[in-house]
N, CA and C atoms as a LAMMPS dump frame, in Angstrom:
ITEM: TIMESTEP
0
ITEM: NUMBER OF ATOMS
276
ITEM: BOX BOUNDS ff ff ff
-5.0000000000000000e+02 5.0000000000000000e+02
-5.0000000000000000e+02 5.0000000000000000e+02
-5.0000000000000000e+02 5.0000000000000000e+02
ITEM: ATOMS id mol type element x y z
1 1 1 N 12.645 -32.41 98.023
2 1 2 C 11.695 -31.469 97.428
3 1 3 C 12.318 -30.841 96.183
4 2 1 N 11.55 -30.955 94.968
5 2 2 C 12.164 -30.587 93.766
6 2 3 C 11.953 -28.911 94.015
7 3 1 N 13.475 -28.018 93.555
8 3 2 C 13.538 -27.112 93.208
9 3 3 C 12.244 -26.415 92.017
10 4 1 N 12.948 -24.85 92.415
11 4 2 C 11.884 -24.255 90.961
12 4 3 C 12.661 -24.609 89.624
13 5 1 N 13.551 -25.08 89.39
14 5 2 C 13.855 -26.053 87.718
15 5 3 C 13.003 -26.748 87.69
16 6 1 N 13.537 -27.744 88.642
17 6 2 C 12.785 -28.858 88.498
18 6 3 C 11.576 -29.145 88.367
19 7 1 N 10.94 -28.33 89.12
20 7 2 C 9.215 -27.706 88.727
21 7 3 C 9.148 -27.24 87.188
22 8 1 N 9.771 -26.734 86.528
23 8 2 C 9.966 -25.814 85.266
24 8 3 C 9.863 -27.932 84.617
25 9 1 N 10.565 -28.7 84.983
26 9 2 C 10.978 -29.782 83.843
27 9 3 C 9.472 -30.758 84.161
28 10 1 N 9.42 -31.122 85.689
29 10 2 C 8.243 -31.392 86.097
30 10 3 C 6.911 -31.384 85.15
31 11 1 N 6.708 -30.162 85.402
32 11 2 C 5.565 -29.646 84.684
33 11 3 C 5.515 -30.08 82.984
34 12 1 N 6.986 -30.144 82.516
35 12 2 C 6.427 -30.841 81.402
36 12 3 C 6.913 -32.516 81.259
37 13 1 N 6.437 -32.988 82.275
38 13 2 C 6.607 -34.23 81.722
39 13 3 C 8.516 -34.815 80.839
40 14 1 N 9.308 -33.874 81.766
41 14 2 C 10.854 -34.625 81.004
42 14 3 C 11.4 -34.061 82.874
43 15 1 N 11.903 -36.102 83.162
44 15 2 C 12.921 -36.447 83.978
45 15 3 C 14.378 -35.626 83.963
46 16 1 N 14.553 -35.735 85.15
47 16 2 C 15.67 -34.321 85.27
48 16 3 C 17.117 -35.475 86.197
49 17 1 N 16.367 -36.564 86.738
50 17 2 C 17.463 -37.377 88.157
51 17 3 C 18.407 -37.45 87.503
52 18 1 N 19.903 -37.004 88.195
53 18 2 C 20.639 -36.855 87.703
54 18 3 C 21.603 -35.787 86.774
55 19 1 N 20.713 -35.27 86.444
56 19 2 C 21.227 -34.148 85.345
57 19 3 C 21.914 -33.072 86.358
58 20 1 N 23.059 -32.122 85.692
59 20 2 C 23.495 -31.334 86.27
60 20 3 C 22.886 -29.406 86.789
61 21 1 N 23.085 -29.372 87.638
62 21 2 C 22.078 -28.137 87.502
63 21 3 C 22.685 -27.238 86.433
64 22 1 N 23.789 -27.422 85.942
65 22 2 C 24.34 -26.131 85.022
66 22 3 C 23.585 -26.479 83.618
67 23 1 N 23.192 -27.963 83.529
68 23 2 C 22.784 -28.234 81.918
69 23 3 C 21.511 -28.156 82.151
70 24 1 N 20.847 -28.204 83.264
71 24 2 C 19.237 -28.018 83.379
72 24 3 C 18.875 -26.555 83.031
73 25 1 N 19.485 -25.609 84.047
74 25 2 C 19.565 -24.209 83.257
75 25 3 C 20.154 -23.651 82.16
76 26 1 N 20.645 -24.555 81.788
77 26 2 C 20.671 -24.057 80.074
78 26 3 C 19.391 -25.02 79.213
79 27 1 N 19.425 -25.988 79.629
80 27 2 C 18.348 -27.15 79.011
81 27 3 C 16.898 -25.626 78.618
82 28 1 N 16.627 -25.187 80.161
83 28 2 C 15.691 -24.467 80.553
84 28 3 C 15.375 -23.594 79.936
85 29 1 N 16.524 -22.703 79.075
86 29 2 C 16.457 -21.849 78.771
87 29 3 C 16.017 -21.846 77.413
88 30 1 N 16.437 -22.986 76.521
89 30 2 C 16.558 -23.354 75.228
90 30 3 C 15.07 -23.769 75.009
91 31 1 N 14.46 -24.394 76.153
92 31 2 C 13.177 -24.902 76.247
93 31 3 C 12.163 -23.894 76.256
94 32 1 N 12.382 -22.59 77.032
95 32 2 C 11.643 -21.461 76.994
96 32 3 C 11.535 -21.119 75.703
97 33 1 N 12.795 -20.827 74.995
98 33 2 C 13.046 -20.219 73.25
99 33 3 C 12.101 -20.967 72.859
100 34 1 N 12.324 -22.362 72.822
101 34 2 C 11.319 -22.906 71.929
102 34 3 C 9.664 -22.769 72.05
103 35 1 N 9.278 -22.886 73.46
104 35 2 C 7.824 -22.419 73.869
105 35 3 C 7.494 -21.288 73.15
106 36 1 N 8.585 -20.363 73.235
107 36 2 C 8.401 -19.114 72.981
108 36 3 C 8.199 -18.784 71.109
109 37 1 N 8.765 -19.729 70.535
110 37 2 C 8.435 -19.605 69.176
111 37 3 C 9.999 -19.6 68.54
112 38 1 N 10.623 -19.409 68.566
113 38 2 C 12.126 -19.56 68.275
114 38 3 C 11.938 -20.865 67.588
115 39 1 N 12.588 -21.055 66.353
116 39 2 C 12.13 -21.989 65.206
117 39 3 C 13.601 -22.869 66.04
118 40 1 N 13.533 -24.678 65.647
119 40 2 C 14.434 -25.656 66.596
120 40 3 C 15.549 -24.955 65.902
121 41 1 N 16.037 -24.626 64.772
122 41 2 C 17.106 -24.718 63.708
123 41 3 C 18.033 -23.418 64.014
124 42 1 N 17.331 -22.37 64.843
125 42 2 C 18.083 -21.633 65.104
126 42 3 C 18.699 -22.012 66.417
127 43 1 N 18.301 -22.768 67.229
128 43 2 C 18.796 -23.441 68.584
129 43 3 C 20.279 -24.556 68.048
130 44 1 N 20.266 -24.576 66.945
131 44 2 C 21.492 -25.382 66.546
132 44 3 C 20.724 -27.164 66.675
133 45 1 N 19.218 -27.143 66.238
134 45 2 C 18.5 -28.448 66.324
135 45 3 C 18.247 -29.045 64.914
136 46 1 N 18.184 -30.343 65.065
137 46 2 C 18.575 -31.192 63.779
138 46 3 C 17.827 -32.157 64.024
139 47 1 N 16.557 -32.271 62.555
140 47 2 C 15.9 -33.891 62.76
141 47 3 C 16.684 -34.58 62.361
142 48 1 N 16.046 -35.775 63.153
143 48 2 C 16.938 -37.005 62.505
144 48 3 C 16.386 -37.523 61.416
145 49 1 N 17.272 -37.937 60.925
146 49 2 C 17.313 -38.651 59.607
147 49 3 C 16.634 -39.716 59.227
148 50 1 N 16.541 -40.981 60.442
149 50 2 C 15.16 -41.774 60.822
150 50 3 C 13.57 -41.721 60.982
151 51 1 N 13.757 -40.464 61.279
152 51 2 C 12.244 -40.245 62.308
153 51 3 C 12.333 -38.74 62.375
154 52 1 N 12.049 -38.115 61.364
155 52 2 C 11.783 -36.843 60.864
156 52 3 C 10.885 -35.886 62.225
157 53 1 N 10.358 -36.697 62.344
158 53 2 C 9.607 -36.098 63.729
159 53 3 C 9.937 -36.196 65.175
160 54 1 N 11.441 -36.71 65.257
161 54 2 C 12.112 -36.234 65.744
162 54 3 C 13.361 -35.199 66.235
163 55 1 N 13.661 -34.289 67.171
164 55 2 C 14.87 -33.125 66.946
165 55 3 C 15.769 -32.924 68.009
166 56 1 N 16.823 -33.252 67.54
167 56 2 C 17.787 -33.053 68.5
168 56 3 C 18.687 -32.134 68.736
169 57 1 N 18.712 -31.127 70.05
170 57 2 C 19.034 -29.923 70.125
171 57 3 C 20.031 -30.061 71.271
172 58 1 N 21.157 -29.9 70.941
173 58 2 C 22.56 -29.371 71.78
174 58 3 C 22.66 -29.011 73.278
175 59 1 N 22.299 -29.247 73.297
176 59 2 C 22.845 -28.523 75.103
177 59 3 C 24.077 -28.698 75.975
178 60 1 N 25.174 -27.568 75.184
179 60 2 C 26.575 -27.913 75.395
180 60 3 C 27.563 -29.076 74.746
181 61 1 N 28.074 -29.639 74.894
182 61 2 C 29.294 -30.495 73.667
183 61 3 C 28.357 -31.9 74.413
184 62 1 N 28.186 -32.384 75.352
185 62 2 C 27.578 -33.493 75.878
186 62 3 C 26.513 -33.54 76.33
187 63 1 N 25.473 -32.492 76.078
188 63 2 C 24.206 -33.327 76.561
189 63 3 C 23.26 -32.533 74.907
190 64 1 N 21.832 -33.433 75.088
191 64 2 C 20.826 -32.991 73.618
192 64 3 C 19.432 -32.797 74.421
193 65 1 N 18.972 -32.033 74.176
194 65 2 C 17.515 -32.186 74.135
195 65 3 C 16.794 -32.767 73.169
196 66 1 N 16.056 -33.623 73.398
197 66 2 C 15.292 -34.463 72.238
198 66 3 C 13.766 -34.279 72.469
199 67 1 N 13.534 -33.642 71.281
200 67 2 C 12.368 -32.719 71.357
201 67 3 C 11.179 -33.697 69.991
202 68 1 N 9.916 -33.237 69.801
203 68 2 C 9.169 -34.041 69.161
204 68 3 C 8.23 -32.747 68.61
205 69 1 N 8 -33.301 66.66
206 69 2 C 7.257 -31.989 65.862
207 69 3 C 5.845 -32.91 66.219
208 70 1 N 4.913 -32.411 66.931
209 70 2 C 3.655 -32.723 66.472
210 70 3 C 2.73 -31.374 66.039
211 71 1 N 2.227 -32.005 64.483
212 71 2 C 1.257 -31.023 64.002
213 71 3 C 2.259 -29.24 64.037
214 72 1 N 3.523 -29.105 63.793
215 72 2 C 3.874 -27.95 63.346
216 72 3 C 4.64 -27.297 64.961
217 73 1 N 4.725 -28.308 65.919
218 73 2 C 4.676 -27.653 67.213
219 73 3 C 5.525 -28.445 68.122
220 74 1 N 6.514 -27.991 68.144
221 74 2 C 7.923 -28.672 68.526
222 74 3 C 8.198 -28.703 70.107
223 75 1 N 8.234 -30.01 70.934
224 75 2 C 7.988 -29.792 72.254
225 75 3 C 8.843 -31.114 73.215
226 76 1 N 9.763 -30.305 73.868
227 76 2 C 10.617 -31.241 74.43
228 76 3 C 10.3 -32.524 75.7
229 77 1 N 10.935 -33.039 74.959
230 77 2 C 10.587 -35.049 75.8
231 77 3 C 11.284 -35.241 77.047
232 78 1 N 12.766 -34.903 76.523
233 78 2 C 14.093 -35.77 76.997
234 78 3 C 15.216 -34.582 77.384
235 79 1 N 15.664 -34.672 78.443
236 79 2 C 17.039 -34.036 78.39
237 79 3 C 18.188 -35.199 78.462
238 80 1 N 18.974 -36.052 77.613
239 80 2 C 20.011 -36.73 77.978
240 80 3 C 21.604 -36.397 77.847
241 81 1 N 22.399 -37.227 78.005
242 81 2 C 23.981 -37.228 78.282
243 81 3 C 23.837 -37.626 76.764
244 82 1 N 25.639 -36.886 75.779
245 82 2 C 25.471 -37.645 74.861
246 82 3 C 25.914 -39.062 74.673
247 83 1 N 25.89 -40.08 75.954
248 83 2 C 26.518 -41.537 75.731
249 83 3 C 24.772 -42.257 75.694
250 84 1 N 23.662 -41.257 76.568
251 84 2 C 22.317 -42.105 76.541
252 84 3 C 21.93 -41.497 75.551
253 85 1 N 21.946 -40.496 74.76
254 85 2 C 21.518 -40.226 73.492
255 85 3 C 21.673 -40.89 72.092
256 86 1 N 22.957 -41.244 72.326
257 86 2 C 23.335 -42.453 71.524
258 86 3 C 23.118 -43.774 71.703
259 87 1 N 22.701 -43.937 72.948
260 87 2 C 21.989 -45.173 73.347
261 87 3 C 20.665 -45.602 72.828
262 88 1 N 19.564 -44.365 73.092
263 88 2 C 18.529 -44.028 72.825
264 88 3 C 18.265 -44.102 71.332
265 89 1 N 19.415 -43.011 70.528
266 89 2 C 19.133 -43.365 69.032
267 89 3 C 19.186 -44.683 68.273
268 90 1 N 19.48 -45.697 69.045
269 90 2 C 20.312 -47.114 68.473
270 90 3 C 18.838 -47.819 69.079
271 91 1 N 17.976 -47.667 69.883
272 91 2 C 16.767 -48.266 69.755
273 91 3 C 15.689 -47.298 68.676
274 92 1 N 15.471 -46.646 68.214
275 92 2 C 14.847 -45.782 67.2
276 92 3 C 14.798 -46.992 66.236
């Protein structure tokens, strides 16, 4: 039975199996900021250079949130490790 995080990641549509609970509650938190209006850039988030409409936001030295601008409105996909993030960017 998924926890109340996991309900929190659930609900939007980004897979959690695996992830650590310490980076989910921070994931969580960064994810609220952003709901909340907190612009990506102050989260320490960076489009990529490929795919502008994509943003990748820190969560600790090894993991990113990879988040997506549609229409002005920035909304997270992905929580990964940074070895599948770099995996991930190399199919982009």
């Amino acid at each position: 039975m998924p926890g109340p995080s996991n309900n929190f990641f659930t609900r939007r549509g980004i897979p959690v199996h695996g992830i650590p609970p310490a980076v989910l509650a921070k994931a969580r938190q960064i994810i609220a900021r952003l709901e909340a209006g907190t612009p990506y850039w102050k989260l320490h988030g960076k489009r990529l250079q490929f795919n502008r409409c994509v943003i990748s936001i820190p969560v600790g030295r090894t993991w990113r949130i990879l988040a997506e601008d549609k229409a002005g409105r920035v909304q997270a996909r992905q929580v990964l490790s940074h070895s599948r993030y770099n995996h991930r960017l190399a199919q982009f």
